[in-house]
mmCIF file of the C-alpha atoms, coordinates in Angstrom:
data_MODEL
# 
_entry.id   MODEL 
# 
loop_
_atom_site.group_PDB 
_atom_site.id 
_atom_site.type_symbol 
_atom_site.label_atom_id 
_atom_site.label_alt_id 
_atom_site.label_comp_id 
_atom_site.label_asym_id 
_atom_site.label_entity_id 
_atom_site.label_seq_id 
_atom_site.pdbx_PDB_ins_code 
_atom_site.Cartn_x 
_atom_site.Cartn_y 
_atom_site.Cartn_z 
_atom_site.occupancy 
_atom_site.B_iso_or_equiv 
_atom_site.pdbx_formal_charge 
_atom_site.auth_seq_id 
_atom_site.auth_comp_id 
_atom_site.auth_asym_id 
_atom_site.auth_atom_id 
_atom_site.pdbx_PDB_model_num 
ATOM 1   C CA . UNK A 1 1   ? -0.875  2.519   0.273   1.00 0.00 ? 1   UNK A CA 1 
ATOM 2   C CA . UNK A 1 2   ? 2.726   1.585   0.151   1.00 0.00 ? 2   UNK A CA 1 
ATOM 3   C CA . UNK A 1 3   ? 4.652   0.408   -2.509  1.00 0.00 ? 3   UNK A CA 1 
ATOM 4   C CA . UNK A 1 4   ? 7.631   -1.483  -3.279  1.00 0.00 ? 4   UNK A CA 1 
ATOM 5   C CA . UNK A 1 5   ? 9.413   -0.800  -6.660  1.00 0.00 ? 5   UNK A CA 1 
ATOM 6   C CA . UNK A 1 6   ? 12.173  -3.263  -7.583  1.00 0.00 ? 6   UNK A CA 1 
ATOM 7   C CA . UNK A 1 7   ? 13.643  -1.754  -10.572 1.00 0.00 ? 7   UNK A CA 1 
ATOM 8   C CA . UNK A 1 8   ? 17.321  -1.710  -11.297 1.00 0.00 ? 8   UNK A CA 1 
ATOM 9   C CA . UNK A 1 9   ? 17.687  1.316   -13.282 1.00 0.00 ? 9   UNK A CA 1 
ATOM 10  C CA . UNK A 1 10  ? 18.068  4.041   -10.758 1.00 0.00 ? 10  UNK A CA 1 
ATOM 11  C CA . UNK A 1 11  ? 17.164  6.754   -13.122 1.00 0.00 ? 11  UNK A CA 1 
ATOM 12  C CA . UNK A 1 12  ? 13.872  4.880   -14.137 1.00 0.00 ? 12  UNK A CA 1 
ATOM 13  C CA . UNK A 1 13  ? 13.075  4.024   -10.305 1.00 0.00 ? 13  UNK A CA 1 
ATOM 14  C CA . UNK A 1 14  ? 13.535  7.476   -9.224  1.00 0.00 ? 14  UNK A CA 1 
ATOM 15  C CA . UNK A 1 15  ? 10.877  8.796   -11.926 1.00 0.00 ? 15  UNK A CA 1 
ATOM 16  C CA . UNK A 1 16  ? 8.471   5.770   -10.890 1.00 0.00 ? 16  UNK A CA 1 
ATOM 17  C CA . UNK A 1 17  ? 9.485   7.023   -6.972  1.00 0.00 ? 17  UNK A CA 1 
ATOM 18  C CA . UNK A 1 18  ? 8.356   10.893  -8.542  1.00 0.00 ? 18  UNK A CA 1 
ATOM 19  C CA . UNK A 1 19  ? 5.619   10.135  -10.065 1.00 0.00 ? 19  UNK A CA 1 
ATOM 20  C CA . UNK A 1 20  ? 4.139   7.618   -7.554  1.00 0.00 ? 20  UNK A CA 1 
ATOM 21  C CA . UNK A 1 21  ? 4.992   9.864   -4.399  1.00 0.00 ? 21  UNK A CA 1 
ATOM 22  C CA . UNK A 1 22  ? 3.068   12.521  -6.554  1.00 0.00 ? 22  UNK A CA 1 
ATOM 23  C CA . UNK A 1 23  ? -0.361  10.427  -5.899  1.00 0.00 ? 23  UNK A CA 1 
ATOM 24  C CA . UNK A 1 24  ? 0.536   10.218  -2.350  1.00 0.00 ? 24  UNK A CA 1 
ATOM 25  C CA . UNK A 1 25  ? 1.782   6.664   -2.178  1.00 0.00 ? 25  UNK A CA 1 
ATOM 26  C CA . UNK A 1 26  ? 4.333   5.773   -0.145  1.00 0.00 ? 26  UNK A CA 1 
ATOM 27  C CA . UNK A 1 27  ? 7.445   4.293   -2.227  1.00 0.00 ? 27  UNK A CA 1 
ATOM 28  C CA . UNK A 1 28  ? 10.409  2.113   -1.224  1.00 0.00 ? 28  UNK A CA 1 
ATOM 29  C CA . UNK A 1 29  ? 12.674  1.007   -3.912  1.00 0.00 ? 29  UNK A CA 1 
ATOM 30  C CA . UNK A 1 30  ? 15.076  -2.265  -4.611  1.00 0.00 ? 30  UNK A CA 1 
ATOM 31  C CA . UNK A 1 31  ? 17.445  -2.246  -7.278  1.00 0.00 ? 31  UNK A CA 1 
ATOM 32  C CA . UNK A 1 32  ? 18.417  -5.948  -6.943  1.00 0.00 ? 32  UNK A CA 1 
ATOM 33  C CA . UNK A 1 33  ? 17.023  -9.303  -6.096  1.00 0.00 ? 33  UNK A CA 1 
ATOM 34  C CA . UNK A 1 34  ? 18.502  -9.172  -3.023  1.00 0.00 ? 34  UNK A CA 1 
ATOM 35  C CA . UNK A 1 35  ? 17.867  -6.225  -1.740  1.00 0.00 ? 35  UNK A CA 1 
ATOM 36  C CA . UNK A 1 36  ? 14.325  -7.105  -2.657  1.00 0.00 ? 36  UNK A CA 1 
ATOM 37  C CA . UNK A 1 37  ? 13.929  -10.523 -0.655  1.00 0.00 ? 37  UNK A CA 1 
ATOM 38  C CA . UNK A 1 38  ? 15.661  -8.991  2.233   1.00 0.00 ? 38  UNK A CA 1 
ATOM 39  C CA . UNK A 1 39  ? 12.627  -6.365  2.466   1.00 0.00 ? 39  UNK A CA 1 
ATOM 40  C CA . UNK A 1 40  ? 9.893   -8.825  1.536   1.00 0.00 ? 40  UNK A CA 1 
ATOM 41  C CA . UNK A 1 41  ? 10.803  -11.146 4.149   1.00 0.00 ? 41  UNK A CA 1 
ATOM 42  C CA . UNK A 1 42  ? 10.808  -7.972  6.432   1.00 0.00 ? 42  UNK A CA 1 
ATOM 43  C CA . UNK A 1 43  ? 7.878   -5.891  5.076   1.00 0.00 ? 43  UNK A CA 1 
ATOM 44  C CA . UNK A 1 44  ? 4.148   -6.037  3.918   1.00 0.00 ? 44  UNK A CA 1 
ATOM 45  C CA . UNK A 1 45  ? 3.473   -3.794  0.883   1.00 0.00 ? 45  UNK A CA 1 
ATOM 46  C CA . UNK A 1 46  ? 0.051   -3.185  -1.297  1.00 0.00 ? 46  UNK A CA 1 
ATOM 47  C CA . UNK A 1 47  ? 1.881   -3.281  -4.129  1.00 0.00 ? 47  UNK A CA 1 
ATOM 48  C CA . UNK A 1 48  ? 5.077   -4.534  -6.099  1.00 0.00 ? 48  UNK A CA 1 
ATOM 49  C CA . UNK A 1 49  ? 6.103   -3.289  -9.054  1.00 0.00 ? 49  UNK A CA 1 
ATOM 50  C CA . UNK A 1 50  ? 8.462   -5.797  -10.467 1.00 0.00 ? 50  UNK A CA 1 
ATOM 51  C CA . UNK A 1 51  ? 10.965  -5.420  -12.918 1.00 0.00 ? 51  UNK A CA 1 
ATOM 52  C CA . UNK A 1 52  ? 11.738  -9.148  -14.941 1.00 0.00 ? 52  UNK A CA 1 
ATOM 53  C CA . UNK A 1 53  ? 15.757  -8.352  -15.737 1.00 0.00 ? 53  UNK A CA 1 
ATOM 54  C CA . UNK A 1 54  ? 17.383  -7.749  -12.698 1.00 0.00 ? 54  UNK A CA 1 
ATOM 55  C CA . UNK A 1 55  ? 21.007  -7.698  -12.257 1.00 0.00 ? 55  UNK A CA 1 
ATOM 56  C CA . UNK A 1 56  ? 21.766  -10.695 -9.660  1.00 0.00 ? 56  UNK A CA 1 
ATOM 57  C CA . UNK A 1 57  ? 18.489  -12.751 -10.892 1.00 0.00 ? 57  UNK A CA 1 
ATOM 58  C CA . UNK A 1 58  ? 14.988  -13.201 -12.813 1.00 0.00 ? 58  UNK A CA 1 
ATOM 59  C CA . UNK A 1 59  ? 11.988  -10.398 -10.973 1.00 0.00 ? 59  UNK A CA 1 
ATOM 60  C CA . UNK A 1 60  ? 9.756   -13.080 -11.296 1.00 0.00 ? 60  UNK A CA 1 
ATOM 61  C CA . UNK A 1 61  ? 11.476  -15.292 -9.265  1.00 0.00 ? 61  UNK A CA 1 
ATOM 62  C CA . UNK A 1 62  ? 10.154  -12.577 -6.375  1.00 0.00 ? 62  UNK A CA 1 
ATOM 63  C CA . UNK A 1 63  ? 6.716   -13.560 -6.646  1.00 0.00 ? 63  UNK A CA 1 
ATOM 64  C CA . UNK A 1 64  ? 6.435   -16.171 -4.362  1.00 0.00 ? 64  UNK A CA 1 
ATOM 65  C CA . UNK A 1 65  ? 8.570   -13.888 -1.769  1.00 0.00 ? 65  UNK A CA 1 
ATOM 66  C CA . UNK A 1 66  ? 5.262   -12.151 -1.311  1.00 0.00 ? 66  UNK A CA 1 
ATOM 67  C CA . UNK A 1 67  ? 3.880   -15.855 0.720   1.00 0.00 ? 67  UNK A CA 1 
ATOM 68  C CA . UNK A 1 68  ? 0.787   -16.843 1.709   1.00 0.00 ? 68  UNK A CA 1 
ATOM 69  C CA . UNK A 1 69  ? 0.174   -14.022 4.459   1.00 0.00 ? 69  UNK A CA 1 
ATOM 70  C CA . UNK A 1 70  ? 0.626   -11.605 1.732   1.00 0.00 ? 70  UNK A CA 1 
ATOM 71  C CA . UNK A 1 71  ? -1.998  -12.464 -0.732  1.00 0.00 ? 71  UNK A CA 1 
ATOM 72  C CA . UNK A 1 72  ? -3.676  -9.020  -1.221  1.00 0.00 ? 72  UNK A CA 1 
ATOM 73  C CA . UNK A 1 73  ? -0.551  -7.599  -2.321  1.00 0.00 ? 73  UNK A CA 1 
ATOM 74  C CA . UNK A 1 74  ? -0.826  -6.471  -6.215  1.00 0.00 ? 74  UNK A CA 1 
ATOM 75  C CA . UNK A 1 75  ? 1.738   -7.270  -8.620  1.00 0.00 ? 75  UNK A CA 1 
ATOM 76  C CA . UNK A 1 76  ? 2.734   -4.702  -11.657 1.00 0.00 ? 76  UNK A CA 1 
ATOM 77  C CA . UNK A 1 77  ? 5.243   -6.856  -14.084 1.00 0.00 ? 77  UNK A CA 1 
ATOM 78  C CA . UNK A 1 78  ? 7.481   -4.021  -15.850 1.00 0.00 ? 78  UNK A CA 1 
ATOM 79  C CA . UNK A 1 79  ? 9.927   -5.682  -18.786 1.00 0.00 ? 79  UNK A CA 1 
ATOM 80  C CA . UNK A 1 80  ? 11.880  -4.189  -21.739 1.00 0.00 ? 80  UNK A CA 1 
ATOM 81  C CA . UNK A 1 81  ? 10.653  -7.785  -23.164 1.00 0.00 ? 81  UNK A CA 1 
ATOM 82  C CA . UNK A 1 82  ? 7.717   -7.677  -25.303 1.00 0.00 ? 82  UNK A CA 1 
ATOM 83  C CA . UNK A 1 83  ? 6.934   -11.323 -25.195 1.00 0.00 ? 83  UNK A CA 1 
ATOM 84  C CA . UNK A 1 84  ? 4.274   -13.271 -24.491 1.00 0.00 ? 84  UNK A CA 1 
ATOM 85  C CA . UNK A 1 85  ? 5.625   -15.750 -23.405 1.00 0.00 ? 85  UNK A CA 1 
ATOM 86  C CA . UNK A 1 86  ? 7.107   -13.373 -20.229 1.00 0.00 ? 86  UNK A CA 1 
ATOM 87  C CA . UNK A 1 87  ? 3.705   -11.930 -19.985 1.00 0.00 ? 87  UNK A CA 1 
ATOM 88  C CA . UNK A 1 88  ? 1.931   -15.632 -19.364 1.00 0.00 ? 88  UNK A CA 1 
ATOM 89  C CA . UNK A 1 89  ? 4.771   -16.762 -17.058 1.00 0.00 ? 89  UNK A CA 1 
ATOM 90  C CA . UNK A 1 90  ? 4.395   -13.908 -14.978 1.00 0.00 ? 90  UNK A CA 1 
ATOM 91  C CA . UNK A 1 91  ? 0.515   -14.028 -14.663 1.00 0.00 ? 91  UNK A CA 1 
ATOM 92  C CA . UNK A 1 92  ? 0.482   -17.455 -14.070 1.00 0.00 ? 92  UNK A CA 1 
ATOM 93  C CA . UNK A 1 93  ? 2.825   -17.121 -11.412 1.00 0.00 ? 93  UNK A CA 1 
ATOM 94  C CA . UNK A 1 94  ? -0.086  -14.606 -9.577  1.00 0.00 ? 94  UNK A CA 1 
ATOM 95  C CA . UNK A 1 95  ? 1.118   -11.351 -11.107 1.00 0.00 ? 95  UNK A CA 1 
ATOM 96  C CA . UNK A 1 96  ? -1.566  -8.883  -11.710 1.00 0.00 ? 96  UNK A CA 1 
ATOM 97  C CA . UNK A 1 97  ? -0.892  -7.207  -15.071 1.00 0.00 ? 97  UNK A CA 1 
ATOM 98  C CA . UNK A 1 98  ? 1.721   -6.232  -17.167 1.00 0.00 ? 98  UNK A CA 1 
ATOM 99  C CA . UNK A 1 99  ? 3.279   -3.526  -18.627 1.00 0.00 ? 99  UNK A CA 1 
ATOM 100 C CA . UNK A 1 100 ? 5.972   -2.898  -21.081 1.00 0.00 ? 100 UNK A CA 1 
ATOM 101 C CA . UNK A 1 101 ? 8.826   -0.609  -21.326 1.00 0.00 ? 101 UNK A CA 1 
ATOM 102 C CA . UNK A 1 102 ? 8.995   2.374   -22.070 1.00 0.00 ? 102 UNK A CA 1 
ATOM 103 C CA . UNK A 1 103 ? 5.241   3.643   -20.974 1.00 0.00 ? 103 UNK A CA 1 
ATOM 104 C CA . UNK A 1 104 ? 3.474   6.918   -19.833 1.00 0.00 ? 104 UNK A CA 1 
ATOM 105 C CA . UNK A 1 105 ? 3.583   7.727   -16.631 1.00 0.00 ? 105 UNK A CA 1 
ATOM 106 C CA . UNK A 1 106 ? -0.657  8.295   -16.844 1.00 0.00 ? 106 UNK A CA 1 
ATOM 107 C CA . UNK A 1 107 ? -0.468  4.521   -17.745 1.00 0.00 ? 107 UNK A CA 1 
ATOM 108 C CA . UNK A 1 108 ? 1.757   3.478   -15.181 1.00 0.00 ? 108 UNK A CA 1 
ATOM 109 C CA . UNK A 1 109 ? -0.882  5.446   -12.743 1.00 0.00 ? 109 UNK A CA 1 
ATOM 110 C CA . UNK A 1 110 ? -3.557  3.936   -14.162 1.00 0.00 ? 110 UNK A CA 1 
ATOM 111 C CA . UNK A 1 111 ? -2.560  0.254   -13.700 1.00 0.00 ? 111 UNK A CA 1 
ATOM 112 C CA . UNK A 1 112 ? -1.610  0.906   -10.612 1.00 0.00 ? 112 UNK A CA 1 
ATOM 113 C CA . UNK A 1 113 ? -4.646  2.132   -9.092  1.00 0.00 ? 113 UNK A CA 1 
ATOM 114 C CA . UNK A 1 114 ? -6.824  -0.491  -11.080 1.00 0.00 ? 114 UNK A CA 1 
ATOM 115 C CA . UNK A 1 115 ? -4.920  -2.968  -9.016  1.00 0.00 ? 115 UNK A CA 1 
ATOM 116 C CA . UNK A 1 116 ? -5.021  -1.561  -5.700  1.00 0.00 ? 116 UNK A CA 1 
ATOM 117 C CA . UNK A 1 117 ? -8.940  -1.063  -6.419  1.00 0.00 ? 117 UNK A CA 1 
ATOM 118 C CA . UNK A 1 118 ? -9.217  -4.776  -7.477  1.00 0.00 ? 118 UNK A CA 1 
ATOM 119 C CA . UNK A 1 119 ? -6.967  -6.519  -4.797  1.00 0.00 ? 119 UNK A CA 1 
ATOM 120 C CA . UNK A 1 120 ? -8.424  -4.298  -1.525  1.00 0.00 ? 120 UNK A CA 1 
ATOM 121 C CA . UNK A 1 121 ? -11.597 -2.784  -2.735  1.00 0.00 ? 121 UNK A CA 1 
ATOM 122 C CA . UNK A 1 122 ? -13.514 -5.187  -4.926  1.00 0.00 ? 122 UNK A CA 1 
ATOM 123 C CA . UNK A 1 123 ? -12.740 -2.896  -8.000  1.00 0.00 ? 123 UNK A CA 1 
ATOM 124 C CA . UNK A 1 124 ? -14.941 -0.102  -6.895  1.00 0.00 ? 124 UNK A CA 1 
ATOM 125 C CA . UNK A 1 125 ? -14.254 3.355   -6.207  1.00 0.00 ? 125 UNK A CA 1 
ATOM 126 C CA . UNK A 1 126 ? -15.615 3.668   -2.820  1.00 0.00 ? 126 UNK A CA 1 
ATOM 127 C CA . UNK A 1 127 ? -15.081 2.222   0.176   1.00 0.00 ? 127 UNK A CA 1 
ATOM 128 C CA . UNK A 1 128 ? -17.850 2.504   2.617   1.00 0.00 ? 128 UNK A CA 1 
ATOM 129 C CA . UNK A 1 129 ? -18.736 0.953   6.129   1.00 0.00 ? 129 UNK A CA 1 
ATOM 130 C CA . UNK A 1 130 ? -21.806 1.819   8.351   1.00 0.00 ? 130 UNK A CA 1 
ATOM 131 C CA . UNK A 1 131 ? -21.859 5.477   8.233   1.00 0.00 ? 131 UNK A CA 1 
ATOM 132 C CA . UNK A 1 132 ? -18.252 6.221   6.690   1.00 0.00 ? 132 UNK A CA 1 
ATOM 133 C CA . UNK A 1 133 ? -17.664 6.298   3.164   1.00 0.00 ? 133 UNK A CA 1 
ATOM 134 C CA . UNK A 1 134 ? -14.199 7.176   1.636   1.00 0.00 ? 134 UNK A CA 1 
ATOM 135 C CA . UNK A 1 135 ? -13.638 8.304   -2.076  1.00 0.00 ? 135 UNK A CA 1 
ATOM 136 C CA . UNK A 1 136 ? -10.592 6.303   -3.511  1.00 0.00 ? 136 UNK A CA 1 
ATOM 137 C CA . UNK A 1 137 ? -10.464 8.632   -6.504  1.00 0.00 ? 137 UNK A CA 1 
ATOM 138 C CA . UNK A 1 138 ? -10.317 11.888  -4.777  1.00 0.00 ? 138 UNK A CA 1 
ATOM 139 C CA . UNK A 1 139 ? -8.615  10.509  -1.295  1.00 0.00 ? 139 UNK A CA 1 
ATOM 140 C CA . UNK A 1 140 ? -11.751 12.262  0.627   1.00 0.00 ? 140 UNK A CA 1 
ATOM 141 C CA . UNK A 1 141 ? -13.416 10.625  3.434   1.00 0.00 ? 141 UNK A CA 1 
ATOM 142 C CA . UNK A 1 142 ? -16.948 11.352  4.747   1.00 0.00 ? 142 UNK A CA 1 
ATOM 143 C CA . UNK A 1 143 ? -18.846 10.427  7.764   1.00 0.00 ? 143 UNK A CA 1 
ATOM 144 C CA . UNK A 1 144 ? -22.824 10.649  7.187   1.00 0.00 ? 144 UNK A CA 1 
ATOM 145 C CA . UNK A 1 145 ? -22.605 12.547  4.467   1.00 0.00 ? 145 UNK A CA 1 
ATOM 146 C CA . UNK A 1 146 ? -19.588 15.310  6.159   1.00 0.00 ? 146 UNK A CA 1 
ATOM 147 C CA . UNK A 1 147 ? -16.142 15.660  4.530   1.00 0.00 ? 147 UNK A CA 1 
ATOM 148 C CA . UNK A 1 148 ? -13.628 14.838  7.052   1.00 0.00 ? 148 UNK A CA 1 
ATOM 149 C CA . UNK A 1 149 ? -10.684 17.152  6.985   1.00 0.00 ? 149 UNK A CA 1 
ATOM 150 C CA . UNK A 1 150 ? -7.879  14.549  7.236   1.00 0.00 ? 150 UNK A CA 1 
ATOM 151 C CA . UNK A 1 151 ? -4.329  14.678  7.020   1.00 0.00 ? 151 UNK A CA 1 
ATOM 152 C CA . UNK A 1 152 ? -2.295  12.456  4.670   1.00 0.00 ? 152 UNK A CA 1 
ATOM 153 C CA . UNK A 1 153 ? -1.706  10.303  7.405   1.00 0.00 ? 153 UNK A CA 1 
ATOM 154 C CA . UNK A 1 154 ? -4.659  10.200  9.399   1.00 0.00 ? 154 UNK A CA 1 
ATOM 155 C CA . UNK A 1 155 ? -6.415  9.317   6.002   1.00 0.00 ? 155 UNK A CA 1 
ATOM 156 C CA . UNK A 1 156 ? -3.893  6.416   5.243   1.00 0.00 ? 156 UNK A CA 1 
ATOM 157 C CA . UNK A 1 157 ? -4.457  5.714   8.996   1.00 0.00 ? 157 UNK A CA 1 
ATOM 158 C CA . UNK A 1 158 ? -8.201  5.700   8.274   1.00 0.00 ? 158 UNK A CA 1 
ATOM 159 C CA . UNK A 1 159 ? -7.965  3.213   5.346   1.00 0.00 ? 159 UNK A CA 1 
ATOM 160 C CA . UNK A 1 160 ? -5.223  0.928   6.672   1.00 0.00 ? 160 UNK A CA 1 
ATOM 161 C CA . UNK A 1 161 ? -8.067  0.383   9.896   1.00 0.00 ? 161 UNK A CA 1 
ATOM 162 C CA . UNK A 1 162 ? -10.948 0.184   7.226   1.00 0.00 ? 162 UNK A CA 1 
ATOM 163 C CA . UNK A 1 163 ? -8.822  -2.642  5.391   1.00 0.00 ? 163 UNK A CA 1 
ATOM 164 C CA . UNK A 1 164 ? -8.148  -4.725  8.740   1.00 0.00 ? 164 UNK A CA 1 
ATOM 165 C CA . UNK A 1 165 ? -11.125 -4.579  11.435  1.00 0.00 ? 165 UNK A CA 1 
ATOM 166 C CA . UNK A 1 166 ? -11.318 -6.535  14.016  1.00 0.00 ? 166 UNK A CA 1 
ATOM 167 C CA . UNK A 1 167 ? -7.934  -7.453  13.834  1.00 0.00 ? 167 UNK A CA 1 
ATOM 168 C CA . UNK A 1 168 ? -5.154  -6.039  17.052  1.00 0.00 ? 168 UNK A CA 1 
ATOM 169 C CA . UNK A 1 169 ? -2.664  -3.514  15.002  1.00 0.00 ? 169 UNK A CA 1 
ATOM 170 C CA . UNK A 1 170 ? 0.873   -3.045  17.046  1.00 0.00 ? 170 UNK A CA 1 
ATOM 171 C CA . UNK A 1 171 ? 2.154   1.077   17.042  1.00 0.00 ? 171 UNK A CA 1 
ATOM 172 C CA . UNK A 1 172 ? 4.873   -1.371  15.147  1.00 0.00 ? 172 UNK A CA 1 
ATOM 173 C CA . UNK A 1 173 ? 2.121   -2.309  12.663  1.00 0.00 ? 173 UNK A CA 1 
ATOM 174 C CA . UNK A 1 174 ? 0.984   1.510   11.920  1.00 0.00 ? 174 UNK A CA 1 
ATOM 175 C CA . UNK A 1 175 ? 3.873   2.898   11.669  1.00 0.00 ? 175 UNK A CA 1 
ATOM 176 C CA . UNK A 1 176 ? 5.414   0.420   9.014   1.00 0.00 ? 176 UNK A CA 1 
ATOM 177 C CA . UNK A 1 177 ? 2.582   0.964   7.340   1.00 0.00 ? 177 UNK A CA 1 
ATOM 178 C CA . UNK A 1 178 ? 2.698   4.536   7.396   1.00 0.00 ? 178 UNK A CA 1 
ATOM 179 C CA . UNK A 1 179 ? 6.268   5.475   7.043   1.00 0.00 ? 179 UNK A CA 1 
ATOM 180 C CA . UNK A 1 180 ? 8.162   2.361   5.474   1.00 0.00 ? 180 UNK A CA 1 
ATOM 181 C CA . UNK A 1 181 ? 11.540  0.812   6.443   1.00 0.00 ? 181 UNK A CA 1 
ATOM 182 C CA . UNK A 1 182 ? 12.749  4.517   7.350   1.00 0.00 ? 182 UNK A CA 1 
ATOM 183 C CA . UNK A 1 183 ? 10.263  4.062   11.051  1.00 0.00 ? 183 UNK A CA 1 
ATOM 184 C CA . UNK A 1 184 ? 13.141  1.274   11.924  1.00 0.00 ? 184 UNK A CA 1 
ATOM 185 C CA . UNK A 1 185 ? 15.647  4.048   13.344  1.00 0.00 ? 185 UNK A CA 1 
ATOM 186 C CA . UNK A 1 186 ? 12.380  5.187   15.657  1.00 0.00 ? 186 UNK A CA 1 
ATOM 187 C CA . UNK A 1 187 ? 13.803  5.340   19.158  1.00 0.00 ? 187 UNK A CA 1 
ATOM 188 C CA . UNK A 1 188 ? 9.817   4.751   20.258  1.00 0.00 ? 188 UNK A CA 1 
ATOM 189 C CA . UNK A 1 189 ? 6.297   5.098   18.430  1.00 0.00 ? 189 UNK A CA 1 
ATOM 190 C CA . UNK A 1 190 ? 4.649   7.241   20.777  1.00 0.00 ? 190 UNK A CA 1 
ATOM 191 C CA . UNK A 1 191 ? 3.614   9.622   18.040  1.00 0.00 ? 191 UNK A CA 1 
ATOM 192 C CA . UNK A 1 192 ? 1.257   6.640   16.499  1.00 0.00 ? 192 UNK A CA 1 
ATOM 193 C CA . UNK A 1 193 ? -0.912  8.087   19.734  1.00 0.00 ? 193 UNK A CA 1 
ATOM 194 C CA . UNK A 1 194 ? -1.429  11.336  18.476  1.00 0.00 ? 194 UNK A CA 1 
ATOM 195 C CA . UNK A 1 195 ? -2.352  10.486  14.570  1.00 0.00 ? 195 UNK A CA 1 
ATOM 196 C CA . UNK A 1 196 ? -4.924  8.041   16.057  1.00 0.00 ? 196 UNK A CA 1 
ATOM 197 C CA . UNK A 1 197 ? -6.116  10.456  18.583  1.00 0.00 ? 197 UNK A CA 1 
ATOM 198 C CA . UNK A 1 198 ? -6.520  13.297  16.200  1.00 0.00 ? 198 UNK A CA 1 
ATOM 199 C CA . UNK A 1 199 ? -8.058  10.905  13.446  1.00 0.00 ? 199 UNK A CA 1 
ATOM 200 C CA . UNK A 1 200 ? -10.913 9.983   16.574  1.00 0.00 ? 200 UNK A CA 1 
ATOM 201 C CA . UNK A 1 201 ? -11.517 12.934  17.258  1.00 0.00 ? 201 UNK A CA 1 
ATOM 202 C CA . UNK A 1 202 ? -12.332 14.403  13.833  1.00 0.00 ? 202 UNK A CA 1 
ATOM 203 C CA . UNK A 1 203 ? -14.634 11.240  12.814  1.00 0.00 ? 203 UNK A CA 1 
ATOM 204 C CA . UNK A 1 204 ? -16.165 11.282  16.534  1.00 0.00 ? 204 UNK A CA 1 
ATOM 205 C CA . UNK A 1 205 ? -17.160 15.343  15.801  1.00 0.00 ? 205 UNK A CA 1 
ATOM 206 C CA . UNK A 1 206 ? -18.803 14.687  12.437  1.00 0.00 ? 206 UNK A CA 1 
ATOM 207 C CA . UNK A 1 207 ? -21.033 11.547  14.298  1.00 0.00 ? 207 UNK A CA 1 
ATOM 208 C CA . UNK A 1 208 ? -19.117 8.977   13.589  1.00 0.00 ? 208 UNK A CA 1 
ATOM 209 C CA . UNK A 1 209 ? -18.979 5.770   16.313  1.00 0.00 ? 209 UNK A CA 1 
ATOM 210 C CA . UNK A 1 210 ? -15.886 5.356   17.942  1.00 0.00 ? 210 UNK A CA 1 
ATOM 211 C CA . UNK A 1 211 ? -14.805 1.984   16.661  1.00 0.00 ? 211 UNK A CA 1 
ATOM 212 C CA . UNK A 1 212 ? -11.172 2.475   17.827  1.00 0.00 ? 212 UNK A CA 1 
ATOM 213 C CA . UNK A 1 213 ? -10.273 0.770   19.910  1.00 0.00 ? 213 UNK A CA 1 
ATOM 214 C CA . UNK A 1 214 ? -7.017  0.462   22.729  1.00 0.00 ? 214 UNK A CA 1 
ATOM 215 C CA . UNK A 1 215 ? -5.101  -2.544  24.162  1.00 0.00 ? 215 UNK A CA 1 
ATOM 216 C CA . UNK A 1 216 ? -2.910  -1.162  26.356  1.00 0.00 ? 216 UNK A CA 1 
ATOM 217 C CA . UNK A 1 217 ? 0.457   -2.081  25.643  1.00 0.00 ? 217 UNK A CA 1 
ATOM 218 C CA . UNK A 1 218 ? -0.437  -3.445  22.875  1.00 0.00 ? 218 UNK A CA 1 
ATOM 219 C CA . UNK A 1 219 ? -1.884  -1.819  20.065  1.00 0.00 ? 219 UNK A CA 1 
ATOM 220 C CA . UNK A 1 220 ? -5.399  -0.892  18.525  1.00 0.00 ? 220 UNK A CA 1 
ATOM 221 C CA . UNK A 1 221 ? -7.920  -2.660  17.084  1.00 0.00 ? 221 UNK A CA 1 
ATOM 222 C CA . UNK A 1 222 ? -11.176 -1.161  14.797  1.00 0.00 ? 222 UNK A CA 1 
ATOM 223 C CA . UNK A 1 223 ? -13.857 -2.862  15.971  1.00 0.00 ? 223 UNK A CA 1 
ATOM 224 C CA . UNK A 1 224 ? -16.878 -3.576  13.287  1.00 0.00 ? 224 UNK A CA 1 
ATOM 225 C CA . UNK A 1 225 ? -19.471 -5.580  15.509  1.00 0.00 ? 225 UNK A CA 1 
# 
């Protein structure tokens, strides 16, 4: 799951980047309102974790950066502000909670996954489709019952295929997905090849179906009919 944290304080983004990366998300940070339009208009992310006083203009003016195409992304208000009146704007303008400064990191955690769960999963803890079921809790995957020994990758790879079947990925698509803004100096993505390939091959071995699928040239697809 990748995440966008638009937070001016640099010392308070990198513990947010620390204790996020820590869970196994991947981070990106913004410390302006530029900086974070320019990668909205750019990028897709699961989650934005929005800071209301920025230097060159109001966080919650961002919101409707995220557009129409981006609907399942989950916003996290952060604000030194405790007013309600901040609180309501923000949720009214399709934010997804709210939390005030300064907080635990456990909480931050907390929030953060009860969005994700709520946005892509239907709030639950599992995710399971024909005979694969993945533990969002414990970031295990199983097919018929066997653990799959997945990578950090190949299980965001897993879940990122889950979360869009039947629709074509690009090797563009994965490996924004994967590896953030940093895949743009990527002189090709032949390497999306071997995550996918390895990920078959260990879901194929426990009995899974082989629902990936190739367009050459293209992309992939992961077929659910």
């Amino acid at each position: 799951m990748k995440i966008l944290v638009i937070e001016d304080n640099k010392a308070l983004s990198a513990d947010i980047c620390k204790v996020l990366g820590e869970e196994s998300f991947l981070v990106e940070t913004a410390l302006t309102f530029s900086a974070a339009s320019e990668k909205l208009s750019l990028y897709n992310y699961d989650l934005l974790i929005l800071d209301i006083g920025l230097p060159d203009g109001n966080g919650l003016d961002l919101i409707p950066y995220t557009g129409e195409s981006k609907e399942n992304c989950g916003i996290l208000i952060l604000s030194a502000k405790n007013s309600i009146d901040d609180k309501v704007n923000g949720l009214d303008l399709g934010a997804d909670d709210y939390l005030t400064k300064p907080f635990h990191p456990a909480e931050l955690i907390a929030r953060v996954k009860s969005i994700i769960r709520r946005k892509n999963f239907q709030g639950s803890d599992f995710l399971e489709f024909n005979e694969i079921k993945i533990d969002l809790k414990s970031a295990e995957s199983f097919v018929n019952d066997i653990e799959l020994n997945l990578t950090k990758k190949e299980y965001e790879l897993l879940l990122f295929f889950l979360y869009n079947k039947n629709r074509l990925l690009t090797k563009e698509n994965i490996a924004e997905h994967l590896w953030g803004d940093s895949i743009d100096s990527a002189d090709n993505f032949d390497f999306i090849y071997s995550h996918i390939k390895n990920l078959r091959k260990k879901m194929i071995n426990a009995g899974c179906k082989d629902y990936i699928k190739s367009k050459y040239g293209v992309g992939y697809k992961f077929i659910s009919e």
